[in-house]
N, C-alpha and C positions, 0 to 999 in steps of 0.2 A: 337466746343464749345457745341453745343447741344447735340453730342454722345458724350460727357463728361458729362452734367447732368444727359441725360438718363442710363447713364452705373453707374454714381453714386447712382440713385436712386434704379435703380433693387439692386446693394447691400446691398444699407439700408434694402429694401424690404424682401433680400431675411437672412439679419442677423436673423431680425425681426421672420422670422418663422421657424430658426433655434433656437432660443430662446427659445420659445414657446415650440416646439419641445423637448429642454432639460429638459423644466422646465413640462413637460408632464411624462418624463424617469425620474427624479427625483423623481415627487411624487408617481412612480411605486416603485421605488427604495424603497420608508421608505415603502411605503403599505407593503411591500417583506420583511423586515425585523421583521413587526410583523406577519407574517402569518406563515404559519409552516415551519418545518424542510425543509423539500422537495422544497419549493421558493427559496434558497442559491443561488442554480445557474440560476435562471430563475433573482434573483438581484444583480446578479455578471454580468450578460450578461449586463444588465440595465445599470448598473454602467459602463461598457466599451464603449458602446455606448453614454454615458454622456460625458466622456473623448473624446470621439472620436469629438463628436461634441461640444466642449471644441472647442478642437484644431480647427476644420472650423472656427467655429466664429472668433476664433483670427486670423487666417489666413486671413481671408473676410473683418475684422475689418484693417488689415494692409494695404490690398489692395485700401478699402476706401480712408484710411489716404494719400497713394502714390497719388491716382485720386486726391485729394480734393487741396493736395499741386502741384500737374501739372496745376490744375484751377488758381490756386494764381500768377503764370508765364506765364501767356497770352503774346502773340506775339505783340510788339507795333515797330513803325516805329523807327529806328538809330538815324533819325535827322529830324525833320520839321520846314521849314520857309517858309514864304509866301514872292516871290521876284518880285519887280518891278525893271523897268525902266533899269538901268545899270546892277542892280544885276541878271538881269536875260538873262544878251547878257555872264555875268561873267561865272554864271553855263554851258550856253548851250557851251561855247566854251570850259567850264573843258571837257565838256563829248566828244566833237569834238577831242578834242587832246587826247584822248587815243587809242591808238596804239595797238589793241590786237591781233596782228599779223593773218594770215591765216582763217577767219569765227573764230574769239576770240571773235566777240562783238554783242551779240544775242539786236537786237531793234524791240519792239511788239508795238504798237496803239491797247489797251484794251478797246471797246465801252461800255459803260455801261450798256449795256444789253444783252453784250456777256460773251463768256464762259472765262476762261482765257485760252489763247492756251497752246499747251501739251511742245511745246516748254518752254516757261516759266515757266510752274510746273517741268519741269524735270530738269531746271539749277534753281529757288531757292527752291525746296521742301516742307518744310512745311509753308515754308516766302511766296509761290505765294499765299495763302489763304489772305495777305496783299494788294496785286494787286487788290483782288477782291474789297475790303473794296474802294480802293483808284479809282477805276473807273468811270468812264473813265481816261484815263492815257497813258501816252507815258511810256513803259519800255524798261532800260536800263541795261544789264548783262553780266559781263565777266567770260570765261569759267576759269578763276581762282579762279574767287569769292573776285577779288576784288571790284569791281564797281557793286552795283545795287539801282538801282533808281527809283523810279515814280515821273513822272511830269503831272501837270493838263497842259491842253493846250487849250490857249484862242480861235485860229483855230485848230479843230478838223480833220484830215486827215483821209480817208474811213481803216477801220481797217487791220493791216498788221503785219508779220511776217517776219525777214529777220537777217542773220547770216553775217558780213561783218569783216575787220577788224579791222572797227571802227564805234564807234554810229551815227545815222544818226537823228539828230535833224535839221530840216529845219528852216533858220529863218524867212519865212515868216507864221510859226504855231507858233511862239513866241512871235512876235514886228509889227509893221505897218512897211510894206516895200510898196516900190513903191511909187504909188499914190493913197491912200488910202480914200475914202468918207465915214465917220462916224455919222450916228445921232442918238440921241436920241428921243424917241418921248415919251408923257405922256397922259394923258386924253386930257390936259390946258395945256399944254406947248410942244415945239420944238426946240429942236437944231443940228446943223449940222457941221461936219467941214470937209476941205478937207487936208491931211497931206502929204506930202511930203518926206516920210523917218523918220515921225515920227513928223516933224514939222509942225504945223497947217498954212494953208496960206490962205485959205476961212473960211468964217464965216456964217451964215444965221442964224436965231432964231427971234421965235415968240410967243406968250401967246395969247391963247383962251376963251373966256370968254364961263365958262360951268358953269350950274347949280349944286350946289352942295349937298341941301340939300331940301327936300322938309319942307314948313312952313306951318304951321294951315291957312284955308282959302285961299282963291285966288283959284287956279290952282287943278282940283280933281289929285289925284296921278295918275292917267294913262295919263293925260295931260302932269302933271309935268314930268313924265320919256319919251314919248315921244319926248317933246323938246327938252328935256336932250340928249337923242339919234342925235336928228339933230344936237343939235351943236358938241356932239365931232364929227359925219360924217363928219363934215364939216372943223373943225378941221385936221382931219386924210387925207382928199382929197387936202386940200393945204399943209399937211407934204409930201403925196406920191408925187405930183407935183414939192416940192422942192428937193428930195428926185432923181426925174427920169430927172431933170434940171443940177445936179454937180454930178450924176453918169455918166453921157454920157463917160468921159474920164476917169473915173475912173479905176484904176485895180482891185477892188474891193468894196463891198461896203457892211457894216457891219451897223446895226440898234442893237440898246440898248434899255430897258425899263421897260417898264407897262407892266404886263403879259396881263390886259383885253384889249389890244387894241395892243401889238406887234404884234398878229397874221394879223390883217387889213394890215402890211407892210410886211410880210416875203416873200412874192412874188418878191419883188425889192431887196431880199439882199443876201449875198453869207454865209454871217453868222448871227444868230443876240441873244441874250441872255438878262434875264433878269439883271436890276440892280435895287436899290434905290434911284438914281441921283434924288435928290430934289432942287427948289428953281428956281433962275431967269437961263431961257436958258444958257446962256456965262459959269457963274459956275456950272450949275448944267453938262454941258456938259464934263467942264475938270474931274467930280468927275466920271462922268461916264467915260470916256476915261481911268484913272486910275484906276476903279475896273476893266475893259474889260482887260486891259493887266497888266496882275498878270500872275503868275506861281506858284502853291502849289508844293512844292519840297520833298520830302517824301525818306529818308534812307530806305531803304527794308532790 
């Protein structure tokens, strides 16, 4: 995209002083025509070279025109939906059941601050620049070109490359498998559940009473944010303690949240991501359970 503007603009640039340029050889030209006998050919030459570079501009001016309308046909995804719940055991098994016989079925894990592998640029060509856009992402491509695909993935797997003869989408990077321990945690609020395949069967959740705003009088503001600070500490020490009480059996355990306070938990968890789960622990936890297992599905 950017050596499309940059290659658009040097052409404008360079019409620009081919213009000039002619309109330089033209006013030599008429000067020529009133000067003497003996100027014919020095404004015949003139004249030719006008023509000449006639013809570039129009040549330059087309090329413009081709760059400007390749700009207009920017590369966008085939399909995009955002899948929960059923809809996304539906996808991962389309891409399970294809059969692309003998290393047919190229599957990449693209970290978002990786390259995209050479593998991938070379089976979709000018589509992997889409990959990038879409990253991090599980990619999915058949050496026929029928199937290619990015998916976001709510577990993240360490980045990989692999040719088989069919996609290797794991379901436990997809959905809660096992026995799964999930909380939330916020400044003022906690919740926790333990799932079973997906099914919640523990519950924990509690609300902290924090300071939220500072008011005129009372408390000088470095008093007021220090308080402030102890109560969510203390907040955050009976979430990590609920937290290291229903991970013990856990196969995993995954934290959601607050960006300014997720980090105080990331030590206890195998995944953990932000969300905007607002409101009393119980609900705010199903919404955050729901945005955590999504799958952005992306046509390449």
């Amino acid at each position: 995209m950017l050596d499309r503007l940059l290659g658009r603009r040097r052409l404008k640039e360079r019409i620009a002083e081919l213009e000039a340029e002619r309109e330089s050889l033209q006013a030599q030209a008429e000067s020529a025509k009133e000067s003497r006998a003996d100027a014919v050919s020095a404004r015949q030459e003139a004249e030719r070279e006008v023509n000449r570079l006639e013809d570039r501009v129009t040549e330059l001016e087309d090329r413009l025109d081709r760059a400007e309308g390749d700009a207009e046909t920017e590369l966008n995804y085939r399909h995009e939906e955002t899948a929960r719940g059923g809809r996304i055991e539906a996808v991962a098994d389309r891409l399970r059941s294809v059969d692309a016989g003998r290393e047919g079925a190229l599957t990449a894990f693209v970290a978002d601050d990786g390259e995209v592998p050479e593998p991938v640029r070379e089976s979709l060509g000018d589509r992997s620049s889409l990959v990038a856009d879409a990253a991090p992402c599980l990619v999915c491509a058949d050496d026929a070109g029928l199937v290619a695909a990015a998916l976001s993935l709510p577990i993240e797997p360490e980045p990989f490359v692999e040719w088989d003869d069919g996609f290797r989408v794991e379901p436990s990077w997809v959905r809660p498998t096992g026995r799964l321990c999930f909380a939330l945690v916020r400044s003022d609020t906690f919740a926790l559940g333990v799932y079973e395949d997906g099914e919640r069967v523990e519950f924990a959740g509690f609300e902290s009473h924090v300071m939220n705003e500072h008011s005129k009088g009372g408390f000088s503001q470095d008093r007021f944010e220090r308080r402030r600070d102890n109560q969510i500490a203390e907040h955050l020490e009976e979430a990590a303690e609920t937290v290291e009480e229903h991970a013990a059996d856990a196969d995993r355990v995954v934290i959601v949240g607050e960006k300014s306070v997720l980090g105080e938990l990331r030590d206890l968890a195998d995944a953990t991501a932000r969300v905007d789960a607002t409101g009393e622990p119980e609900p705010a936890l199903e919404h955050a359970f729901s945005d955590f297992w999504r799958v952005n599905v992306r046509g390449l």
